[in-house]
N, C-alpha and C positions, 0 to 999 in steps of 0.2 A: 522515445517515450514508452516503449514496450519492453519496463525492465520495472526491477523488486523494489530498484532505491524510487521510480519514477512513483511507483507504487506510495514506499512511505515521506515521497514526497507529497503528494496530494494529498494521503490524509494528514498529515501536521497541516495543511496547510486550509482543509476543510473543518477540522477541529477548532483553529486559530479564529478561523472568519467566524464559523459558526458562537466563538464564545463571545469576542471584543465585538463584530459587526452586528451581530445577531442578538448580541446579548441574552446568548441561550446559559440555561444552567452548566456547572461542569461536566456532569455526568453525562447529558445533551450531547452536549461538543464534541465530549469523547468517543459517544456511541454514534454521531453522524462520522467522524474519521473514522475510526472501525466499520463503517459501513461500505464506506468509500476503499479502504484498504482489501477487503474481505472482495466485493465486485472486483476489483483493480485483478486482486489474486484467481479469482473465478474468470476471468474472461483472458488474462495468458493462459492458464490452466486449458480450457478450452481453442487458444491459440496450437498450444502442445498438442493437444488433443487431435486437432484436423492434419495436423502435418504427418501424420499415422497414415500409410493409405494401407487401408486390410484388404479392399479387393486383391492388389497386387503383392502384396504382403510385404512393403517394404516402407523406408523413411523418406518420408520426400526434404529437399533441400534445405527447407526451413524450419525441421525439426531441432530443439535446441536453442531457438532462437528468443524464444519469449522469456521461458522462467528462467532468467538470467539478471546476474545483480546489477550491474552496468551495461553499458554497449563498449567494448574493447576496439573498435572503431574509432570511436567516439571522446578520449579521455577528454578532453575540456569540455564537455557538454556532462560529464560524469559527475566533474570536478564542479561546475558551477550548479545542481544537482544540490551536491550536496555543501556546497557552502549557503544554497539558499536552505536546505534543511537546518544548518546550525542557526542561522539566522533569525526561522521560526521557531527556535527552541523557548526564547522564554515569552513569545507571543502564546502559546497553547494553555491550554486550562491545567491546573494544577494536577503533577505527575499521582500524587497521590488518591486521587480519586482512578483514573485508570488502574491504577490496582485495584482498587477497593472494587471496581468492577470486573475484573478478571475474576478477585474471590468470590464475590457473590455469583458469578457464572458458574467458577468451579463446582460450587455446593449445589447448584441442582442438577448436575452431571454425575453427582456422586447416589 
């Protein structure tokens, strides 16, 4: 579970609950997945991160192993991954509101 796809598997699938269960608005939905993806991304980032040892100056064994798209170990756990991702595809709140929040992000970055 310590991979990109496990990643954007949780959020579709916190977005999804968050709209049909929750009955939150879309923008809601979108912005609890985005939250959930963004941690998800922040805490292998920080996995990377400790596999660094600076005292010694070198890579310890488990460098490389978080921010990675799959587990190559692993291909039927990949595989099943991502067919439950196609599966949430049309349970998630309408794509086009995720845009429309990407722009409105973009413009106060501008």
């Amino acid at each position: 579970w310590h991979s990109l796809m496990a990643a954007g598997l949780c959020a579709l699938a916190t977005a999804a609950l968050s709209f049909h269960l929750l009955a939150q608005p879309a923008w809601l939905a979108w912005s609890h997945g985005a939250a959930v993806l963004f941690g998800f991304i922040i805490h292998l980032s920080l996995d990377e991160l400790f596999s660094v040892d600076l005292e010694g100056a070198r890579l310890k064994r488990s460098f490389g192993t978080a921010l990675k798209l799959g587990d190559s170990r692993r291909p039927l756990s990949n595989l099943l991954m991502l067919i439950t991702m196609l599966i949430l595809v049309p349970w998630v709140p309408p794509w086009g509101v995720l845009v429309e929040l990407f722009h409105q992000g973009s413009l106060l970055w501008r």
